[in-house]
C-alpha positions in Angstrom: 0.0 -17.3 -22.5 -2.6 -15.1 -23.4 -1.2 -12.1 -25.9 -1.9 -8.3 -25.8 -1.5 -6.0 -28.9 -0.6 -3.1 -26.2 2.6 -2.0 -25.4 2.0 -0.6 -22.0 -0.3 -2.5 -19.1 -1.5 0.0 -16.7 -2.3 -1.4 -13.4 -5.4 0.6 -11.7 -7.8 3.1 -13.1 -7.5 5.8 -10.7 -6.9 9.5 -11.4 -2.6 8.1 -12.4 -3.8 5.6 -14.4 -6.5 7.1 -16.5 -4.1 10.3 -17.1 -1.4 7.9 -18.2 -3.9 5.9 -20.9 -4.7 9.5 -22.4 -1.7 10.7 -22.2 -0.1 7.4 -24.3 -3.0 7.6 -26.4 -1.8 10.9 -27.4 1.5 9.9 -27.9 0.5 6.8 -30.2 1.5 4.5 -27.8 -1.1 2.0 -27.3 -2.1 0.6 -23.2 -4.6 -0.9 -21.5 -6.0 -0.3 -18.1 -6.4 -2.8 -15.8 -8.4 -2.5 -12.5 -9.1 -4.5 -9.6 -12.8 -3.8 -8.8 -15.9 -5.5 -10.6 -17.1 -1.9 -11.3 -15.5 1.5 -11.4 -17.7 4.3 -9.1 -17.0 7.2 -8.6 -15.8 7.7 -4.6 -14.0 10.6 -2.3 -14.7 13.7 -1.8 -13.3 16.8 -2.7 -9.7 17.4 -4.2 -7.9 20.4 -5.5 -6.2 20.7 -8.9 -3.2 23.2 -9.0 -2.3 25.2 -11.9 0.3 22.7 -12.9 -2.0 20.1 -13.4 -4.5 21.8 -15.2 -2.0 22.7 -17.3 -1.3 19.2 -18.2 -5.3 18.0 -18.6 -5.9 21.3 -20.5 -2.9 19.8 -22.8 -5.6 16.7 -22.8 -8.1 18.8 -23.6 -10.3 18.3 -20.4 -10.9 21.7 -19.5 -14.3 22.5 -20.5 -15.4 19.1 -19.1 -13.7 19.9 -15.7 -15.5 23.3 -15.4 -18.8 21.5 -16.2 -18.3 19.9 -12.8 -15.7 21.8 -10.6 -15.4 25.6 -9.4 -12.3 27.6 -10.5 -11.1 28.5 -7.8 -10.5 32.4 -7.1 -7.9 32.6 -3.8 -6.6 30.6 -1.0 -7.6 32.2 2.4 -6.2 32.1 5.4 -7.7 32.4 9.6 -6.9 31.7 12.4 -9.2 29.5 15.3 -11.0 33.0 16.1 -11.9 33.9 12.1 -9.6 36.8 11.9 -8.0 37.2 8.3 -4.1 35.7 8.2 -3.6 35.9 4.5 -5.0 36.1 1.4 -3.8 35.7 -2.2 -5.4 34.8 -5.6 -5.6 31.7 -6.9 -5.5 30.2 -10.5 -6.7 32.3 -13.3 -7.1 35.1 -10.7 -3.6 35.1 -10.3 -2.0 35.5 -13.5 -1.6 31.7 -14.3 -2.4 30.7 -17.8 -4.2 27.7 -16.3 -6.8 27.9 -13.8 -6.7 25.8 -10.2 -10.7 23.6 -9.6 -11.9 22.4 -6.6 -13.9 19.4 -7.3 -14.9 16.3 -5.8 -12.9 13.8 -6.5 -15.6 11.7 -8.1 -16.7 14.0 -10.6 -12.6 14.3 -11.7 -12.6 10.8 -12.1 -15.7 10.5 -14.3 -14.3 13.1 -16.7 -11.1 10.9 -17.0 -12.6 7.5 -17.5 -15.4 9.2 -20.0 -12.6 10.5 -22.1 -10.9 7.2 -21.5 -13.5 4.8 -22.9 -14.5 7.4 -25.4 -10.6 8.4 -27.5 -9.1 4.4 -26.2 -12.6 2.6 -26.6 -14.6 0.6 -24.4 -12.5 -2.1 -23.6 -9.8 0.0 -22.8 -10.7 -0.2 -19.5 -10.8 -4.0 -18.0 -12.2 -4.2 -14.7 -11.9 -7.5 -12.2 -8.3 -7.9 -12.7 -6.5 -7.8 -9.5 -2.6 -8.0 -10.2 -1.1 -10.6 -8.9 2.3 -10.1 -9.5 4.3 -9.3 -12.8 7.5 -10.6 -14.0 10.0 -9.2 -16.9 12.7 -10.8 -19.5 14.5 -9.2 -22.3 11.6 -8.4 -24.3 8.8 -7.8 -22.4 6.8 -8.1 -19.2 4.1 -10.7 -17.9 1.8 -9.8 -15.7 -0.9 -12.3 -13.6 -4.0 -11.2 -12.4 -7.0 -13.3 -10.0 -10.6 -12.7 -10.7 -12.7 -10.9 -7.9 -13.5 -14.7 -6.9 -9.7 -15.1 -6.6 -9.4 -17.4 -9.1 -6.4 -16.7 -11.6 -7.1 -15.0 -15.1 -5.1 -15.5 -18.1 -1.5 -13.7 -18.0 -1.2 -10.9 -20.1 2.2 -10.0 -22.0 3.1 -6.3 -22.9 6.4 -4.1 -23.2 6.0 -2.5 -20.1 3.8 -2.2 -17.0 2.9 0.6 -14.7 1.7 0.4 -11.3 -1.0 3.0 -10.8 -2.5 0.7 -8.0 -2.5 3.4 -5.1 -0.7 3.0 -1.6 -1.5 -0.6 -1.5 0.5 -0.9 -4.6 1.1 -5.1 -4.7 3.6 -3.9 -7.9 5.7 -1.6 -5.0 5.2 -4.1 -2.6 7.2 -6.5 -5.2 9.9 -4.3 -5.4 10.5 -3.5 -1.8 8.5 -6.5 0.3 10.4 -5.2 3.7 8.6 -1.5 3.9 6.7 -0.9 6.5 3.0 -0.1 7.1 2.3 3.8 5.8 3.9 5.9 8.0 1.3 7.9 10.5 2.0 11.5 10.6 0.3 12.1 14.0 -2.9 13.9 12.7 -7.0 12.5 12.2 -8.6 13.8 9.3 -12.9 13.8 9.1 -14.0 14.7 6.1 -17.6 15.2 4.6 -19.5 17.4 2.4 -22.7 19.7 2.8 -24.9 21.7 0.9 -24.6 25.7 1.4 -24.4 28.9 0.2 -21.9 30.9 -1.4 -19.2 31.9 1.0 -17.0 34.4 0.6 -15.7 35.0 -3.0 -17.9 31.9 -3.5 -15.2 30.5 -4.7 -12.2 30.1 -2.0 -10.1 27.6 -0.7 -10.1 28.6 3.0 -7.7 27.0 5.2 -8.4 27.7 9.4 -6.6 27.2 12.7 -4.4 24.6 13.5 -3.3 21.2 14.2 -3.0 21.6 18.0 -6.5 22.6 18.6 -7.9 22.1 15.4 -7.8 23.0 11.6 -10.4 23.2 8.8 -9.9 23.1 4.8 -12.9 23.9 3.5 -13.9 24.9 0.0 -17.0 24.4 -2.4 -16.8 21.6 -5.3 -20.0 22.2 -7.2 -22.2 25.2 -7.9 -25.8 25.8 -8.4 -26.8 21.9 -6.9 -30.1 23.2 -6.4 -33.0 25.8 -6.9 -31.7 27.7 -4.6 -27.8 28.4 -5.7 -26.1 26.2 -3.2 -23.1 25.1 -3.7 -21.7 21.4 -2.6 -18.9 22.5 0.2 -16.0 19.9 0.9 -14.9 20.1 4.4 -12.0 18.6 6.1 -11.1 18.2 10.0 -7.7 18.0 10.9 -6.7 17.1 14.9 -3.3 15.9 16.4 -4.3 12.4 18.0 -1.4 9.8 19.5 -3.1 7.1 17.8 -3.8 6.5 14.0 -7.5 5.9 12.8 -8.4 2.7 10.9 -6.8 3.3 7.3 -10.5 2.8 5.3 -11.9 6.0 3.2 -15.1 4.6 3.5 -14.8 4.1 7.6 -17.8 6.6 8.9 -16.7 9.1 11.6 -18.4 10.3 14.7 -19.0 13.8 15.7 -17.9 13.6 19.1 -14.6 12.2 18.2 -14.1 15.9 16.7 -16.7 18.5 16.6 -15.5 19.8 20.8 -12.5 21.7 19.0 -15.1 23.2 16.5 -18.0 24.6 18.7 -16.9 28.0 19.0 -16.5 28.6 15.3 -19.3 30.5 14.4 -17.5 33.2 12.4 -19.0 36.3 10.0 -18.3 34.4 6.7 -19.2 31.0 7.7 -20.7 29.1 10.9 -18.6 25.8 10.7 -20.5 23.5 13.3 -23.6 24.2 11.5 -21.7 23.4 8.0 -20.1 20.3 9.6 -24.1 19.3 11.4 -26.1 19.5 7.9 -23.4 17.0 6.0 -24.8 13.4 4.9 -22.2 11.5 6.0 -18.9 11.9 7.5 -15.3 9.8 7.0 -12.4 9.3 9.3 -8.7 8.5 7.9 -5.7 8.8 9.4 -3.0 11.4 7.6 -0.2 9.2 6.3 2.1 8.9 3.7 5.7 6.4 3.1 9.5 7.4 3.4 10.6 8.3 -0.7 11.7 5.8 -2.5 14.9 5.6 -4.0 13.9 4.7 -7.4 10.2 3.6 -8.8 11.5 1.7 -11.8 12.8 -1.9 -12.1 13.8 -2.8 -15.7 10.5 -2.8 -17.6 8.8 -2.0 -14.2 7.8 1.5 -12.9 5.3 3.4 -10.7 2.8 5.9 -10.8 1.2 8.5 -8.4 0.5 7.2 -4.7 2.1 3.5 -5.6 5.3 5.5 -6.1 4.8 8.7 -3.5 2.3 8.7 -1.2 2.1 12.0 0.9 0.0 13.4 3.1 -2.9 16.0 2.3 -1.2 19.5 3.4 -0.6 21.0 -0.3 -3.3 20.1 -2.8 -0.5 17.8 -4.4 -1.5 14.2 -3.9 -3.1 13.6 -7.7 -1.6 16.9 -9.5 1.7 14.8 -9.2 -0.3 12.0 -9.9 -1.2 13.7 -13.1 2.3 15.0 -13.9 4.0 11.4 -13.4 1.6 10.2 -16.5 2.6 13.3 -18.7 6.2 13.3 -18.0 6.2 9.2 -18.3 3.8 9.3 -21.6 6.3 11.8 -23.0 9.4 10.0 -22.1 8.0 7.1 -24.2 7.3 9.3 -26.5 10.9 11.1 -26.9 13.0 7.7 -26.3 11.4 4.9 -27.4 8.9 2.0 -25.5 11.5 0.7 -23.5 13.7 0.5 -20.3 15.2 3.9 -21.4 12.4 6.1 -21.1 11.6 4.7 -18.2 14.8 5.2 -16.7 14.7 8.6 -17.6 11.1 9.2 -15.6 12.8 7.9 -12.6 15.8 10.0 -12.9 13.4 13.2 -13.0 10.2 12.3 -11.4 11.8 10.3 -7.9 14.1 13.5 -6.8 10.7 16.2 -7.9 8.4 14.3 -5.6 10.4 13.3 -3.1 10.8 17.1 -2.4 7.2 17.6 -2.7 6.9 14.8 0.2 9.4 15.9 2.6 7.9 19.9 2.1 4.2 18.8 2.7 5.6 17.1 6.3 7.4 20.2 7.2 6.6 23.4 5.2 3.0 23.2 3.4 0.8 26.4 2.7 -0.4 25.4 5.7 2.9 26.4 7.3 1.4 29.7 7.5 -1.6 28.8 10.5 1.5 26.9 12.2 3.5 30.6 12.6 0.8 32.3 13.7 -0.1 29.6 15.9 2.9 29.8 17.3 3.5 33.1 18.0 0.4 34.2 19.3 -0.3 31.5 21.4 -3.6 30.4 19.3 -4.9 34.1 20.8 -6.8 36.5 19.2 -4.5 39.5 17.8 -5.1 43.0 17.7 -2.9 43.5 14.1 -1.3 40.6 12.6 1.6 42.4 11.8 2.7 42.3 15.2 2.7 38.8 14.9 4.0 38.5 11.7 5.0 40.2 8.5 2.8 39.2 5.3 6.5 39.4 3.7 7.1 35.9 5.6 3.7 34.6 5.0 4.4 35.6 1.2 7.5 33.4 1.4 6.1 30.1 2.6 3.7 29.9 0.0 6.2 30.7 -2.8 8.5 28.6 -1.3 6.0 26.0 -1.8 5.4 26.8 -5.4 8.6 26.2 -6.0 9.0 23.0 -4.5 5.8 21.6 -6.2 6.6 23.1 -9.6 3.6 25.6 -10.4 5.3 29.2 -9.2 4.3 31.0 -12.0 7.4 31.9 -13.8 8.4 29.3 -14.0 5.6 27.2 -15.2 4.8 29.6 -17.8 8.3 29.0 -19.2 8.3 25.3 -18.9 8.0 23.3 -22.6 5.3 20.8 -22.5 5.8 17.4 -21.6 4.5 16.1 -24.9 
């Protein structure tokens, strides 16, 4: 039995995991990381990061790395299929949060992570080639058994605890609840991709267009100034109702004919979308899925983390801001109560019930909710004033409603202690 002098295994280096490790660095409780791959590289495209976790890697101290790479993002924008205006409202600093919101690709947010990982934990903080196996638990501690890329088994390790930051896949969720299904398919195809271009806009927005039934667009830039000339690097995603899931691979290339017909006509004042979509270097397909809540994450010495514990789908910018808040919230439970089954009980007391609300909103009521209403009730037409259609009042509420949910509406996050 091979010995560890951590207290907490963390199983999988993604965005969870790598917040976690900082986050119990700062709370002098020493981890490891393990992670299944030979080689960490950076992968994805481009995420969002809400005010509520900036918040938390400000806290970490992150921030002038993140806008090194990222843009602050200055409003979310709303149109519908036609590009007329729906709604408009500020966005991060912009809007009166202490903390700003980034757009960045998902990459460059992981490379600022694992830096800071390796540089405060040291370099073998980080142990790559370690697939987990499976992990077991007594009175005083938990073993956990990993196979070598080869699949040949590596020494067991032995620690207080262990978190399973392994992603949907998660084999340590998968040993709790063996009988759940496949991830559940929520009826849309995303294709995603990025492109070089100019400013659009405020240059910095988060623009959200159409809708499901015809086609929708979230598109936003990631990285300024990428070349001589000023362009930015502009994340765009597809979004189409299809019967029938795609293959559930990020790195699965998508064709243009599967999805650029609902796009065509979209040649718009402030930005012509097929021509956006044409100059990208490569373009992914993935089905939009996510899994039923769980009704608890943690298992004696056992918990999860980020999208081993609650996967959901992309419709609120959410997916690794609760990610990040799991680690804070967990780091400072073990902080407040102690390295043991208590802390961790605690986490899943208060972390289950906030994301399963988070889950269940992004399925029904998303900021997105807001192209779905005028969808609806003008029959995907063109409008002469939007508020005969609809109020901005209700268009107001849907996205506070969802600030609520997700726990950054301003108030209220503002008057929120720290976790640690």
């Amino acid at each position: 039995m091979s010995e560890t002098s951590t207290q907490v295994i963390v199983l999988g280096a993604g965005i969870g995991g790598l917040t976690l490790a900082l986050s119990l660095h700062q709370a002098g409780v020493p981890c490891r990381i393990y992670e299944a791959v030979p080689e960490l590289k950076p992968l994805g495209v481009g995420i969002n990061l809400l005010p509520h976790a900036a918040r938390e890697l400000g806290e970490l101290g992150l921030l002038p790395a993140l806008d090194a790479v990222g843009v602050r993002t200055q409003e979310a924008v709303f149109f519908n299929s036609h590009g007329q205006l729906v709604f408009r409202e500020a966005a991060g600093t912009a809007a009166g949060y202490d903390w700003p919101q980034y757009s960045i690709h998902r990459g460059d947010l992981h490379t600022v992570l694992l830096t800071a990982v390796r540089e405060r934990l040291g370099a073998d903080s980080v142990v790559c080639g370690h697939r987990c196996a499976g992990v077991e638990q007594d009175d005083t501690g938990v073993t956990a058994r990993f196979t070598a890329p080869d699949g040949s088994a590596l020494p067991p390790l032995r620690a207080a605890l262990a978190v399973g930051c392994d992603g949907i896949h998660s084999v340590l969720r998968k040993q709790f609840y063996p009988d759940e299904g496949a991830p559940r398919y929520s009826g849309v195809n995303m294709w995603r991709g990025t492109a070089k271009h100019k400013p659009f806009l405020s240059g910095a927005s988060m623009v959200r267009a159409g809708w499901l039934d015809q086609g929708k667009m979230v598109i936003y830039p990631i990285r300024n100034n990428v070349d001589a000339e000023g362009n930015q690097l502009v994340n765009w995603v597809a979004e189409i109702h299809a019967p029938q899931p795609a293959l559930q691979d990020w790195s699965r290339p998508g064709r243009l004919e599967d999805f650029m017909p609902a796009f065509e006509d979209w040649h718009f004042d402030w930005l012509d979308v097929p021509a956006l979509i044409r100059s990208s270097d490569a373009i992914l397909e993935y089905p939009m899925v996510d899994q039923d809540p769980l009704p608890r994450w943690t298992h004696g010495r056992l918990t999860l983390l980020g999208d081993a514990a609650h996967p959901m789908v992309p419709r609120g910018s959410n997916g690794a801001g609760q990610a990040i808040i799991d680690a804070r919230y967990l780091a400072g439970a073990l902080r407040r109560l102690g390295v043991g089954t208590e802390a961790l009980e605690d986490y899943d007391r208060v972390r289950v019930q906030a994301t399963t609300n988070v889950v269940l909103t992004n399925r029904s009521n998303p900021p997105d909710t807001i192209l779905r209403e005028v969808f609806q009730r003008s029959g995907g037409k063109r409008f002469e004033r939007l508020e005969d259609v609809v109020s901005t009042a209700e268009l107001q509420a849907i996205s506070d409603n969802y600030k609520r949910v997700a726990g950054y509406d301003p108030a209220a996050l503002k008057a929120r202690p720290s976790y640690l």
